[in-house]
C-alpha positions as CSV (number, residue, x, y, z in Angstrom):
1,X,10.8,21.6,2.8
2,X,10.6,18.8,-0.2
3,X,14.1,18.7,-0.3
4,X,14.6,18.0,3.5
5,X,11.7,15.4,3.4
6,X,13.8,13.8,0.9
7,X,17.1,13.8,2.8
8,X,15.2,12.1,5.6
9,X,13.4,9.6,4.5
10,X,16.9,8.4,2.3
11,X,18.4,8.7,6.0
12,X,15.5,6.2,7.3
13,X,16.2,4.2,4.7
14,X,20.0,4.4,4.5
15,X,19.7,3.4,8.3
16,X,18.0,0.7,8.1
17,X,19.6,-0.9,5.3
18,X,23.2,-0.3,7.2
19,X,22.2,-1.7,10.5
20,X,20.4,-5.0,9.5
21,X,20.2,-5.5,5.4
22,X,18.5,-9.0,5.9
23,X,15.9,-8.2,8.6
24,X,12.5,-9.1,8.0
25,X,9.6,-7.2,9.3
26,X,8.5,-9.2,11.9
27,X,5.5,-7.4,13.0
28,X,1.6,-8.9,12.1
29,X,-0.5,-7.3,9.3
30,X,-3.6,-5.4,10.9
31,X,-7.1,-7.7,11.1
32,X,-8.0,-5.3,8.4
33,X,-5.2,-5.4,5.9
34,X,-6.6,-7.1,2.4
35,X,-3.9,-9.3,0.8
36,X,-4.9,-10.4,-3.0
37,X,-3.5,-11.5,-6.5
38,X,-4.9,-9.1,-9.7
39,X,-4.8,-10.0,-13.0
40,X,-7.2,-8.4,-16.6
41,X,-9.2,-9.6,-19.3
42,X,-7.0,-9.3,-22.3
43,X,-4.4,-11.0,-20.3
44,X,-6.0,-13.9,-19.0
45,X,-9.8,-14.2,-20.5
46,X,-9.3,-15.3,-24.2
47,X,-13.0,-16.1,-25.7
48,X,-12.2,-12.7,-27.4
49,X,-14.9,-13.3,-30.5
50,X,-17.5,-15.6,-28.6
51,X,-21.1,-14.8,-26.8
52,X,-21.2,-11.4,-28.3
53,X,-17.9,-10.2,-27.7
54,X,-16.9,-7.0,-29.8
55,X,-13.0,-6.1,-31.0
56,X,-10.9,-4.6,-29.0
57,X,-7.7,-2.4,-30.3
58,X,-5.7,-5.7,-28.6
59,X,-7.6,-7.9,-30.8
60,X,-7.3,-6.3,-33.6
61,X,-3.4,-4.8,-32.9
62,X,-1.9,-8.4,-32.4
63,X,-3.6,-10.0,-35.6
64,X,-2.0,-7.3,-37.9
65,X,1.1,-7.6,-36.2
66,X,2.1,-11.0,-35.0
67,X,5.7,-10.1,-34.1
68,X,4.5,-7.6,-31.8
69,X,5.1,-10.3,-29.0
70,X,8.1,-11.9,-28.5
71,X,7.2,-15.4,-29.3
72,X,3.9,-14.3,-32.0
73,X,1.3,-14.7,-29.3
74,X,-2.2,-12.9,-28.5
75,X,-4.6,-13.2,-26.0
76,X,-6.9,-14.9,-28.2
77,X,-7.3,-17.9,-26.0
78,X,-4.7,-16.9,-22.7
79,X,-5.5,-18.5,-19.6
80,X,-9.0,-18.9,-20.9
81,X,-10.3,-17.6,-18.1
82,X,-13.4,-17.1,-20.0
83,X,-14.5,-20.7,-19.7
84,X,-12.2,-21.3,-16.4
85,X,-13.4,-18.6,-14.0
86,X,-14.9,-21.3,-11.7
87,X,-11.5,-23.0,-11.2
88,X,-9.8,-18.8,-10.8
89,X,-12.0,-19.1,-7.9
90,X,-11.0,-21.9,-6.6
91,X,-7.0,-21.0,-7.1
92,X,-7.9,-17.7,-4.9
93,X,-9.6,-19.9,-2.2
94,X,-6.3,-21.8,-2.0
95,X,-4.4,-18.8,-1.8
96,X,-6.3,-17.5,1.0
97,X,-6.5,-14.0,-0.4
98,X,-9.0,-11.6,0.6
99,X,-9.2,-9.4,-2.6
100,X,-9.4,-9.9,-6.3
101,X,-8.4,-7.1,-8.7
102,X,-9.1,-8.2,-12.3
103,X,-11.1,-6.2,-15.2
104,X,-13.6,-6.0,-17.6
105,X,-13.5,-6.1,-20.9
106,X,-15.0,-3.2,-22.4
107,X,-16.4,-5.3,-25.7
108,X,-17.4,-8.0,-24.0
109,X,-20.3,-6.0,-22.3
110,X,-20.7,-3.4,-25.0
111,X,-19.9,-5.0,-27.9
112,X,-19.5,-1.7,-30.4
113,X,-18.4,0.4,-27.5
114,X,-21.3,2.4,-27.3
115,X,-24.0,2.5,-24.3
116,X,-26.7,1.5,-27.1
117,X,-26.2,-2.5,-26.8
118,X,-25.4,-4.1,-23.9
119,X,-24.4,-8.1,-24.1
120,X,-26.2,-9.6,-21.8
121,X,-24.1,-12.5,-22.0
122,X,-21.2,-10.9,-21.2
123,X,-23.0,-9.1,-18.2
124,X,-23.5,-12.3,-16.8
125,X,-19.9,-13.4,-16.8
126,X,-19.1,-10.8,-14.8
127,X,-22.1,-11.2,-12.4
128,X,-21.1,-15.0,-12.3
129,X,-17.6,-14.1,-11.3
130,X,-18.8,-11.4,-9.2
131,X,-21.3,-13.8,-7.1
132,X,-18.6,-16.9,-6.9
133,X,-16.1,-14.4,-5.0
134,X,-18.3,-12.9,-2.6
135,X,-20.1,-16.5,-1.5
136,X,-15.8,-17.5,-0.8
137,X,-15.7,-14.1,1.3
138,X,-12.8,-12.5,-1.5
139,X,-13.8,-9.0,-2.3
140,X,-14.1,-8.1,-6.0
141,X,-11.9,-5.2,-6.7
142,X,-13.0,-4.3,-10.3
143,X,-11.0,-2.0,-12.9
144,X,-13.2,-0.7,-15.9
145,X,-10.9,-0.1,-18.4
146,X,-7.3,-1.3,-18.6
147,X,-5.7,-0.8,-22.1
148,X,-8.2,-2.8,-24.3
149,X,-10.0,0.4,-25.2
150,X,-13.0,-1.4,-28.5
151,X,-11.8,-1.4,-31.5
152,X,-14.9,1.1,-32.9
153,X,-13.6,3.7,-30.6
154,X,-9.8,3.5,-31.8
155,X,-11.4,4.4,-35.1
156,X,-12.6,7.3,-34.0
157,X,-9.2,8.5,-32.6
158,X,-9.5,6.6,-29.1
159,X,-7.7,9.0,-26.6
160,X,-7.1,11.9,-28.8
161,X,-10.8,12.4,-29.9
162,X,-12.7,14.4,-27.0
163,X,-15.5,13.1,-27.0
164,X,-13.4,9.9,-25.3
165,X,-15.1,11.4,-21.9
166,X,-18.6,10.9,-22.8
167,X,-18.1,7.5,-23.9
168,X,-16.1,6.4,-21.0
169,X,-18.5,7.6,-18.9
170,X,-21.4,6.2,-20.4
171,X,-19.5,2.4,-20.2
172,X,-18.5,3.5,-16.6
173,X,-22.3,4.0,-15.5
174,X,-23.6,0.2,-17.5
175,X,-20.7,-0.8,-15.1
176,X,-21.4,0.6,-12.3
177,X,-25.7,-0.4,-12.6
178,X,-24.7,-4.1,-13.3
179,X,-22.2,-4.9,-10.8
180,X,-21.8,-1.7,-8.1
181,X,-24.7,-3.4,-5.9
182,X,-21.5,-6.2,-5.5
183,X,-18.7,-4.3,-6.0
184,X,-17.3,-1.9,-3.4
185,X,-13.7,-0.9,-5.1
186,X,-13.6,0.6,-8.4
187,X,-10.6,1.6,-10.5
188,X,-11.6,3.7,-13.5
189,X,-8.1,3.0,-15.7
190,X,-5.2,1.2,-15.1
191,X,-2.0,2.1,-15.3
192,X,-2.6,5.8,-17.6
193,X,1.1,6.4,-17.9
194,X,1.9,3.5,-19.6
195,X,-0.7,3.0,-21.9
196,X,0.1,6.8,-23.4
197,X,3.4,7.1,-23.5
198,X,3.7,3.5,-24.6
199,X,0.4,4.5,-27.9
200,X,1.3,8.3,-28.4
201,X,4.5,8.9,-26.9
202,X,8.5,8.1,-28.2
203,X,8.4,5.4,-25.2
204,X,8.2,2.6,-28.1
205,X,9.8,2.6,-31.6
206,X,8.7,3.2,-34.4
207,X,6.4,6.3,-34.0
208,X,3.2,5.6,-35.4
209,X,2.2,8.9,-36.6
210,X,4.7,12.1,-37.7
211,X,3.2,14.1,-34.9
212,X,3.2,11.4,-32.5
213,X,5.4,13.2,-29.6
214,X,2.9,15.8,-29.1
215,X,0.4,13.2,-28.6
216,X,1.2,11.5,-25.1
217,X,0.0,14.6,-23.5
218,X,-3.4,14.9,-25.4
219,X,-3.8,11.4,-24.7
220,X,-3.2,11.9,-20.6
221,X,-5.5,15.0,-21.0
222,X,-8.8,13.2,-22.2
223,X,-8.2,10.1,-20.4
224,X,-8.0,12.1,-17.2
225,X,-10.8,14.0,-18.1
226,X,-12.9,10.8,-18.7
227,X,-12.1,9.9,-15.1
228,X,-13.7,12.8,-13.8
229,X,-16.4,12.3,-15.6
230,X,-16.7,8.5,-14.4
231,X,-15.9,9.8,-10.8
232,X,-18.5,12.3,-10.6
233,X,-21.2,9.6,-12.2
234,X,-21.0,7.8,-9.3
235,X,-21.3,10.3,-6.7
236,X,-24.8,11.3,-8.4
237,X,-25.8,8.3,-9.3
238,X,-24.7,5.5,-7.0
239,X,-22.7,6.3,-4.2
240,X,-25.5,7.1,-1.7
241,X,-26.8,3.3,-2.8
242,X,-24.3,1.0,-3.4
243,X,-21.7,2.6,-0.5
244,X,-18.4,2.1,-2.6
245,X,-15.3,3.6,-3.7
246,X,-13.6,4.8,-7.1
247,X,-10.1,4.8,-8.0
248,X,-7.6,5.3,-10.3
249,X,-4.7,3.2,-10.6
250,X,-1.2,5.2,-11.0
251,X,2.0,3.2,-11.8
252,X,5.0,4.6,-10.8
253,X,8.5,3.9,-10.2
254,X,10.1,5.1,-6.9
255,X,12.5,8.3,-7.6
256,X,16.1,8.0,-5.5
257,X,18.1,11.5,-5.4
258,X,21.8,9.9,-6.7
259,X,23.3,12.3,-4.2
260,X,22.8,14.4,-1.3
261,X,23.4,17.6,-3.5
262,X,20.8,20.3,-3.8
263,X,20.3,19.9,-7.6
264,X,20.0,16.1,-7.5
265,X,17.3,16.2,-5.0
266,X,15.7,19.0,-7.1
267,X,15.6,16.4,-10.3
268,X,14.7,13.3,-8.2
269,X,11.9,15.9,-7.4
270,X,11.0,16.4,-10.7
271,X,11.1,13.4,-12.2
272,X,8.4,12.3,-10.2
273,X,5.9,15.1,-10.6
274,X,6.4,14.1,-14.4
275,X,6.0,10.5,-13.4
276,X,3.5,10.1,-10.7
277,X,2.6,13.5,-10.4
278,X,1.3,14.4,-13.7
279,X,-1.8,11.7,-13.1
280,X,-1.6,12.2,-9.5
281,X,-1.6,16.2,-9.0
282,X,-4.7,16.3,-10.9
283,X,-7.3,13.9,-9.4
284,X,-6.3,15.7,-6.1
285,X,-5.7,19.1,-6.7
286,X,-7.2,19.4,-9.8
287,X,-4.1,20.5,-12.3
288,X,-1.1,19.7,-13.5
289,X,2.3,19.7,-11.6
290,X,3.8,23.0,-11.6
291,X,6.7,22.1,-12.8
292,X,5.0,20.3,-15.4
293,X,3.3,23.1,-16.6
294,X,6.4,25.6,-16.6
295,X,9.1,23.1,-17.9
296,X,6.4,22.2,-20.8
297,X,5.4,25.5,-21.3
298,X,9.4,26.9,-21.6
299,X,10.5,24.1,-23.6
300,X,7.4,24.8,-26.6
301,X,8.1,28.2,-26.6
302,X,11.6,27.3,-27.3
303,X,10.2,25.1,-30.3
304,X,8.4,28.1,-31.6
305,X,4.9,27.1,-30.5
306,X,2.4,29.7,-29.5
307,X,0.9,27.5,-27.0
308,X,2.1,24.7,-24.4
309,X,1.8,21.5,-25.3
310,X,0.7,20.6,-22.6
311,X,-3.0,21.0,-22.9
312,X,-5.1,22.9,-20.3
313,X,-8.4,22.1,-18.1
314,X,-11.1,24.5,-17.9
315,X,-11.7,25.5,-14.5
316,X,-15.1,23.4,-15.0
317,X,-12.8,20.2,-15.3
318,X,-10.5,21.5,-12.6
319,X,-13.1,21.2,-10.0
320,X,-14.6,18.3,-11.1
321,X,-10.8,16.2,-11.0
322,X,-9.9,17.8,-7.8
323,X,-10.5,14.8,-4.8
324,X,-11.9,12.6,-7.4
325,X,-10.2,9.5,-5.9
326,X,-11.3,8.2,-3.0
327,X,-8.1,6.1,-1.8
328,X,-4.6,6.1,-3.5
329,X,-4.2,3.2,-5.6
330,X,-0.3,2.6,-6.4
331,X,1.2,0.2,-8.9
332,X,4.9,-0.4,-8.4
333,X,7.6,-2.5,-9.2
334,X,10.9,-1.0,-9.0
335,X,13.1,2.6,-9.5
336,X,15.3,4.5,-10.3
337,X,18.2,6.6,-9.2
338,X,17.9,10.3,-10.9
339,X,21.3,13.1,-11.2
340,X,20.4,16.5,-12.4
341,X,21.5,17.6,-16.1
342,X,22.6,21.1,-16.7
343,X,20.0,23.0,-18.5
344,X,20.3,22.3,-22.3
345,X,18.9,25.7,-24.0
346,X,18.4,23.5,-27.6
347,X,15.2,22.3,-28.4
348,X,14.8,17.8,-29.0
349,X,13.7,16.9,-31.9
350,X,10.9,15.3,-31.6
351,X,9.3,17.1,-28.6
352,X,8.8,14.6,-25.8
353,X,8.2,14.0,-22.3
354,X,11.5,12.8,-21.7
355,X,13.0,16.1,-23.4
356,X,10.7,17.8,-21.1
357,X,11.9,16.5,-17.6
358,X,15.1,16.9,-18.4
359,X,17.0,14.5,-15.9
360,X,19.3,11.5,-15.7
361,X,17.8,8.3,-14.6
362,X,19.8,5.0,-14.3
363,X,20.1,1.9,-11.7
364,X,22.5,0.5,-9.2
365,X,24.8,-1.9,-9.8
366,X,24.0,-3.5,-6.8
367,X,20.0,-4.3,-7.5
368,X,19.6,-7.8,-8.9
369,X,18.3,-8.2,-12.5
370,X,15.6,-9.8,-13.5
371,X,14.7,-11.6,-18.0
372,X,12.8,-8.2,-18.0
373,X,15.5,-5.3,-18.8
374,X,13.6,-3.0,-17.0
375,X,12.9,-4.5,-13.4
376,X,15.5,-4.5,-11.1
377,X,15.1,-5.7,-7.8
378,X,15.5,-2.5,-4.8
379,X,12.3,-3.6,-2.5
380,X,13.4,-0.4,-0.3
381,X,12.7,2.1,-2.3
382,X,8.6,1.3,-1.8
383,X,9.5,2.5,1.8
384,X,10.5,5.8,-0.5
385,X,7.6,6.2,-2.5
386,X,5.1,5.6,0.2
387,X,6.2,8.3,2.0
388,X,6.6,10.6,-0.6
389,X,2.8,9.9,-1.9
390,X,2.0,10.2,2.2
391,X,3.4,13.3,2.3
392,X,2.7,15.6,-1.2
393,X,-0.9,14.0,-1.7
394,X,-2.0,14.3,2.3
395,X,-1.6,11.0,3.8
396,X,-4.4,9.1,2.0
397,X,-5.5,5.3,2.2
398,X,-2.9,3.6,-0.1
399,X,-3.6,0.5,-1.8
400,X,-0.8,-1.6,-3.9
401,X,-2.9,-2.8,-6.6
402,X,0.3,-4.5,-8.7
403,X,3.9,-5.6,-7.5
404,X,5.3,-8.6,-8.6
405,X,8.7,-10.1,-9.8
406,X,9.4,-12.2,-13.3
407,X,10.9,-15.3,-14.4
408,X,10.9,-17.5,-17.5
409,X,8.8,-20.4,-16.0
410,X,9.0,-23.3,-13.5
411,X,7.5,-23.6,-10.2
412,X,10.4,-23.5,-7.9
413,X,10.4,-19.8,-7.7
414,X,12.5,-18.8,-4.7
415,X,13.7,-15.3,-6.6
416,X,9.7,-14.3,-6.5
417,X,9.0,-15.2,-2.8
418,X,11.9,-13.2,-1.7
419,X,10.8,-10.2,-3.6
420,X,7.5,-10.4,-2.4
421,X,8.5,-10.4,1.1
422,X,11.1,-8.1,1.0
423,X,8.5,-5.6,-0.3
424,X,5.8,-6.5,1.8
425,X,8.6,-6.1,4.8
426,X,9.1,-1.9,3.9
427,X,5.4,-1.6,2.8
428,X,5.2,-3.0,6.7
429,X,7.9,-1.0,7.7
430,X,6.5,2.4,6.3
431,X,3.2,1.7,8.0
432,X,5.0,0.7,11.5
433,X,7.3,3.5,11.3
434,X,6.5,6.3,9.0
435,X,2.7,6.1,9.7
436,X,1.7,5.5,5.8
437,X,-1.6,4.4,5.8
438,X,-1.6,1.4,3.2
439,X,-4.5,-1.0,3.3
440,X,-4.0,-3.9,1.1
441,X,-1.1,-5.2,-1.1
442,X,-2.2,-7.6,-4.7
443,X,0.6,-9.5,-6.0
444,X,1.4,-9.6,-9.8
445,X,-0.1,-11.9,-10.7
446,X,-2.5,-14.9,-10.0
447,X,-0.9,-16.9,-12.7
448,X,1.3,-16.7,-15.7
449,X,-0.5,-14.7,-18.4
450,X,-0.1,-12.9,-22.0
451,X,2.4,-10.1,-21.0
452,X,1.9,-8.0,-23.8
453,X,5.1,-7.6,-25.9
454,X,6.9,-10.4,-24.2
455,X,4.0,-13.0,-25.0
456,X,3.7,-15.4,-22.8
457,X,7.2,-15.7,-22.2
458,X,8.0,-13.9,-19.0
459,X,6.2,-15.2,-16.4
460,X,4.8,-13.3,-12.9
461,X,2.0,-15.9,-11.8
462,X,2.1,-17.4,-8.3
463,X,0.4,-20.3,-10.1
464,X,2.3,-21.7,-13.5
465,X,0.3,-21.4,-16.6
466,X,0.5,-24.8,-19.7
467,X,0.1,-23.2,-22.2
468,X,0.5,-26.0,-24.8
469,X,-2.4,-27.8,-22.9
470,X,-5.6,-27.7,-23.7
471,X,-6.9,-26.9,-20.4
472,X,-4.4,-24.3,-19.7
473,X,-3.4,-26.4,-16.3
474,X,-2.4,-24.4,-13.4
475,X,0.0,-25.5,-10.9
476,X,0.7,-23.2,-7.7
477,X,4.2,-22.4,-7.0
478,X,6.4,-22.2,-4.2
479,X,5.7,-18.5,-3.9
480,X,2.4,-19.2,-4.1
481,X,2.0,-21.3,-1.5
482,X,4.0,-19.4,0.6
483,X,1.8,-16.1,-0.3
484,X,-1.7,-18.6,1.1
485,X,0.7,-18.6,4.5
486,X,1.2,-14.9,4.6
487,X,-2.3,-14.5,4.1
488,X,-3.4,-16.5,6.4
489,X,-0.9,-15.8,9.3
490,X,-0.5,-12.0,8.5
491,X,2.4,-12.3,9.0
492,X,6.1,-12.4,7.0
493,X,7.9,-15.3,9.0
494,X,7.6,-18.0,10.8
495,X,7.2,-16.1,13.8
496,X,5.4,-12.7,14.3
497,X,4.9,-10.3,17.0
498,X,1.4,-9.1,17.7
């Protein structure tokens, strides 16, 4: 049946693409539809050693390295949101949005990443921020963790040290008592995937540590464990009270069959379920993909392991992951097109996820490029991924917390409005015609920021960032002021239907 769903919903797209490639979706977003910009701390706050603030792993990572980023910069001082927060709010009002999706910074609040000692100065940034978006009517949508786990807990192993679970959820619940009277969306970590592959994984050079490619999977195993534990905190603690929700946020690429043959529909398949899936499987159904599991488990007895290396829940963990996400929350920004491999019976050296899945993945030479290597343009495949999340995970509410297009500056931007459109136009199109029940879309971002290894030189803002100024001046761009139309008109053109 997965493989016909697949053939189909390629057909739909195929279709579509053949009969009218420039069509817009012409049709109004629903009254209830919540358009927003996100952005988080370490990218935009700077203040990252003022009012109490501890060290996070970013702090201390970028100092010791400076030519981690491109052009030697850190998030020291960013956007300095920190000390700008009142004019974010006032860029949002102009936008017209009705979400914000930003984070909090784990040190700022507890400064030696324990429960023990709470900043109260940091609490009421947050509760500042909080209270200036509600009284504009923009609904805080708040992630607790993304990537700037403190700098005590990295110490003590970070992700690979158990007991990650009980501290996570011991932040998540100061979280949730401070701001969950205010805050109705909650997104435990962003983006799990990336952060480790990209720490414990062979997705960067140089490995960090000899063992490291045994690592990513540890790393996925506690960190999904601490969401549990975060998940279930509020449903005993808070839910009945404070009537919100709690997410995850899962990034993932779409996943295009090259071919209609059987075995490249079978890897398209499978490179998914070790993309999306291996998050995704587990805060649903409560384990691993299957063909996670097997693949993982064949390939380490290959290696002459006793055991997977994939590491297992106990049934206790299994039933708390299993539905503990109460909407789908989907980062996405472009794909891939996936051929099968024939089975290679030798074992990689070193062991990895992408010795595990065991597929080609490449692009077309027909998506545009982008200044990042790894974002090319193919706005249909969302239409692809949507309905393949619709269909394996049981139709849930969906949510696009990040989707955005990059630059190298200026605010003439036409490349990022038409990306954004053509996006929102099959997010609209999978809801009009395939029934996928999405609920909001957040643009990346609200304005340029510190974008990890590329500095601040790649740029996703719909405002422009000046960064050699002292007061970090924003300027919207033409993307953004054409994102405060769509958000006010619902609507895509100049011209909608009901």
């Amino acid at each position: 049946m997965r493989s016909l769903r697949w053939i189909i919903v390629n057909a739909i797209v195929l279709i579509s693409i053949v009969s009218d490639a420039a069509a817009t979706n012409n049709k109004k977003f629903p009254k209830k539809f919540l358009f927003g910009v996100g952005t988080s701390a370490y990218q935009i706050e700077g203040g990252w050693n003022v009012d109490g603030k501890g060290a996070s792993m970013w702090d201390t990572y970028v100092h010791d390295n400076p030519t981690f980023s491109t052009d030697n910069g850190t998030g020291d001082v960013a956007c300095d949101s920190y000390n700008q927060w009142q004019t974010d709010v006032q860029m949002l009002k102009d936008l017209g949005v009705q979400h914000y999706r930003f984070s909090i910074a784990w040190t700022r609040i507890l400064p030696n990443g324990f429960a023990d000692t709470v900043n109260p100065l940091g609490v009421a940034y947050y509760k500042n921020l909080i209270k200036a978006l509600k009284e504009n009517d923009i609904e805080p949508m708040v992630s607790i963790f993304h990537w700037d786990t403190p700098q005590t807990l990295q110490d003590l192993g970070g992700f690979l040290n158990s007991s990650f679970a009980d501290w996570f959820e011991d932040y998540a619940r100061v979280a949730f008592e401070n701001f969950g009277d205010d805050v109705k969306y909650w997104f435990t970590f962003n983006e799990p995937k990336t952060y480790c592959n990209g720490g414990y994984g062979y997705a960067y050079n140089p490995p960090r540590i000899p063992s490291e490619g045994l690592l990513e999977y540890v790393c996925a195993h506690n960190l999904l464990r601490a969401h549990a534990r975060a998940y279930r905190v509020y449903d005993r603690e808070f839910r009945n009270r404070q009537k919100g929700q709690v997410s995850i946020v899962l990034d993932s690429m779409f996943f295009e069959n090259s071919t209609a043959n059987a075995a490249d529909i079978a890897a398209a398949e499978t490179a998914i379920q070790f993309d999306l899936g291996w998050y995704a499987n587990p805060v649903h159904y409560g384990d691993y993909p299957e063909i996670m599991k097997t693949r993982i488990a064949a390939r380490s007895a290959a290696e002459g392991r006793n055991q997977s290396r994939l590491p297992e829940f106990t049934d206790e963990e299994k039933e708390q992951l299993t539905n503990s996400t109460d909407f789908f929350s989907l980062n996405t920004y472009t794909g891939v097109l996936v051929a099968a491999l024939p089975e290679d019976p030798s074992v990689t050296d070193p062991p990895s996820r992408y010795g595990d899945v065991g597929v080609s993945t490449f692009t077309s030479d027909d998506w545009e490029t982008t200044t990042l290597d790894w974002l090319r343009v193919a706005p249909y495949g969302v239409q692809i991924l949507l309905n393949w999340v619709k269909n394996t995970y049981g139709n849930p509410d969906i949510i696009i917390t990040e989707n955005g297009y990059t630059d190298l500056g200026g605010v003439d931007d036409p490349k990022r409005l038409q990306y954004h459109q053509d996006y929102l136009s099959y997010i609209r199109d999978s809801m009009e015609q395939d029934g996928v029940k999405v609920f909001g879309y957040t643009a990346w971002s609200l304005m340029d920021n510190y974008e990890w290894a590329s500095g601040y030189t790649q740029k996703f803002g719909l405002f422009s960032v000046d960064f050699n100024s002292a007061g970090r001046n924003r300027t919207i761009k033409q993307s953004g002021t054409w994102y405060s139309q769509v958000t006010r008109t619902r609507c895509l053109v100049d011209q909608c239907d009901e």
